[in-house]
N, C-alpha and C positions, 0 to 999 in steps of 0.2 A: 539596447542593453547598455546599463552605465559600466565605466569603467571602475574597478575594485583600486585603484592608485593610490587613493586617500581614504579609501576605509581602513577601520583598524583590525588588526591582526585577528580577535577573536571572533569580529563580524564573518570576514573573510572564511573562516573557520566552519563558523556555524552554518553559513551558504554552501558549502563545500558539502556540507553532513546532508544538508536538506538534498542537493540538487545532485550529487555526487552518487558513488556508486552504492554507498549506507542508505542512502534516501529512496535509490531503486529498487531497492533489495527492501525493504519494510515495506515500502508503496506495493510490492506482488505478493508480498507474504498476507499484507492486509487483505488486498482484495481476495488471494486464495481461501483467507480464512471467514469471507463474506461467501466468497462462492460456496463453502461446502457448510457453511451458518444454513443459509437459504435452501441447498440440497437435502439437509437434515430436515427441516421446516416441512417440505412439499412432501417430503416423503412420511412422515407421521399426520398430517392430513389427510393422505390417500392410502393411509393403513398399511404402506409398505405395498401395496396391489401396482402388478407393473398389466397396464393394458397396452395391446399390440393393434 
């Protein structure tokens, strides 16, 4: 991992947004909103019919 010493403020910034607690928080909302994408998908394929 490099050292942020000599990058500039706004770099520093925008690395923060991505890797930071903003970037964690999009990163689980995305995927939540992939999971229940795909949830939606499977279940209008299989007519809504739940087999046991």
């Amino acid at each position: 991992m490099k050292s942020l010493r000599g990058v500039a403020p706004h770099r520093r910034l925008e690395t923060w947004l991505w890797t930071g607690p903003v970037g964690h928080f999009v990163g689980g909302a995305l995927d939540l909103l992939q999971a229940l994408a795909s949830y939606q998908r499977k279940r209008r394929v299989d007519g809504g019919q739940r087999f046991r």
